[in-house]
VOPAGU-2260 file (C-alpha; in pm, 1 decimal, decimal comma):
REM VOPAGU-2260
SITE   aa  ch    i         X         Y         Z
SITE  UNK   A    0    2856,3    4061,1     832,6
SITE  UNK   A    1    2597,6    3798,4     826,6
SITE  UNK   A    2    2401,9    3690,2     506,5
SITE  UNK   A    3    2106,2    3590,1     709,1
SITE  UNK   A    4    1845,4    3908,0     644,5
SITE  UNK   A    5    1704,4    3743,3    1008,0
SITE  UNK   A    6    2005,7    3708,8    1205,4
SITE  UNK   A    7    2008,4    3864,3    1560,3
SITE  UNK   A    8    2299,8    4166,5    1415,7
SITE  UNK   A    9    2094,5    4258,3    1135,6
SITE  UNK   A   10    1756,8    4259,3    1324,5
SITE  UNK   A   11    1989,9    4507,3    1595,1
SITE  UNK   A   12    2114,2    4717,1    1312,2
SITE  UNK   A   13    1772,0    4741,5    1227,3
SITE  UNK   A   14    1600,3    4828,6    1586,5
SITE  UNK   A   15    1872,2    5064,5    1594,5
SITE  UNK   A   16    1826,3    5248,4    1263,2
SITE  UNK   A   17    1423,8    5287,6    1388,9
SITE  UNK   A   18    1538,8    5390,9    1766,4
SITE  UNK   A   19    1774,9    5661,3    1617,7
SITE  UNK   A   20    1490,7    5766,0    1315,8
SITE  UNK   A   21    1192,5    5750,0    1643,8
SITE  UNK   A   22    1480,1    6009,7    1827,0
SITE  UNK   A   23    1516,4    6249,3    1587,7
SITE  UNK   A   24    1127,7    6264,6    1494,3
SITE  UNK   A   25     967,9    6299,2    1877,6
SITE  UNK   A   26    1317,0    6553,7    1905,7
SITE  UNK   A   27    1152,2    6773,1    1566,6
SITE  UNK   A   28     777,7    6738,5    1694,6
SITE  UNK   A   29     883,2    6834,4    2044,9
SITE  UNK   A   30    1039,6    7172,9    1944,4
SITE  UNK   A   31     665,4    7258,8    1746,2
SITE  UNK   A   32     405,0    7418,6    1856,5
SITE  UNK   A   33     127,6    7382,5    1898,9
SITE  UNK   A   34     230,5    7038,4    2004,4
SITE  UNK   A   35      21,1    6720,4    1930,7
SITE  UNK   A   36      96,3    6520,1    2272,2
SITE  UNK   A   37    -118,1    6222,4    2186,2
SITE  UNK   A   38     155,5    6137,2    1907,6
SITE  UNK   A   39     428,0    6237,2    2084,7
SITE  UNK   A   40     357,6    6027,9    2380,8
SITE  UNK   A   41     319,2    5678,9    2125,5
SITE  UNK   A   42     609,4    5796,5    1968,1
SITE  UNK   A   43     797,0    5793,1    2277,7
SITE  UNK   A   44     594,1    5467,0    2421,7
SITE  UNK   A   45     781,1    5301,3    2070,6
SITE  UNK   A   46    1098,8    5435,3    2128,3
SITE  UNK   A   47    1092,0    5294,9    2486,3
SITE  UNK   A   48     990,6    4941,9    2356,6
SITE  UNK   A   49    1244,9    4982,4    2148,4
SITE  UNK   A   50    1496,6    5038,2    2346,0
SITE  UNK   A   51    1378,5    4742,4    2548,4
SITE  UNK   A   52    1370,3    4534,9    2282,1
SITE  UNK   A   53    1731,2    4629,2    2143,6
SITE  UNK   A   54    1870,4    4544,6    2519,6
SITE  UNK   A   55    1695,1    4197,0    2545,9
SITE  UNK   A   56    1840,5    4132,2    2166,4
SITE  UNK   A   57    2199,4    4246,0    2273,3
SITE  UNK   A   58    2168,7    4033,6    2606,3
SITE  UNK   A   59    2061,5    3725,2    2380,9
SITE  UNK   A   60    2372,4    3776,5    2124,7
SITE  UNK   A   61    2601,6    3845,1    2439,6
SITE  UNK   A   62    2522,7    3626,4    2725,6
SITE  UNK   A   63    2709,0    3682,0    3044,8
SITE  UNK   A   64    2894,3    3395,7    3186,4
SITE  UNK   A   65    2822,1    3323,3    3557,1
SITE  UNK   A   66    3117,8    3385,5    3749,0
């Protein structure tokens, strides 16, 4: 694994570790009621950019080579 606290797999591992916490939480406050759909919706507009963000990141560490 790389020492770099920076490098593109840790910052992955990290984006990750926040998707998968962001999951679980808008999963939780989705099943309450009476629901608070202001904070789910930013919770979800994060876990979106997050996603996004984790997909740019893997394309950058993994380019395709043009064929």
């Amino acid at each position: 694994m790389d020492s770099n606290l920076h490098s593109p797999s840790r910052q992955l591992i990290a984006l990750r570790m926040e998707h998968a916490d962001l999951d679980a939480t808008v999963d939780r406050l989705d099943g309450l009621m009476p629901q608070d759909e202001l904070l789910l919706r930013r919770l979800k507009k994060r876990r979106l950019a997050l996603r996004d963000q984790i997909a740019r990141l893997e394309r950058a560490m993994d380019p395709k080579e043009p064929a």
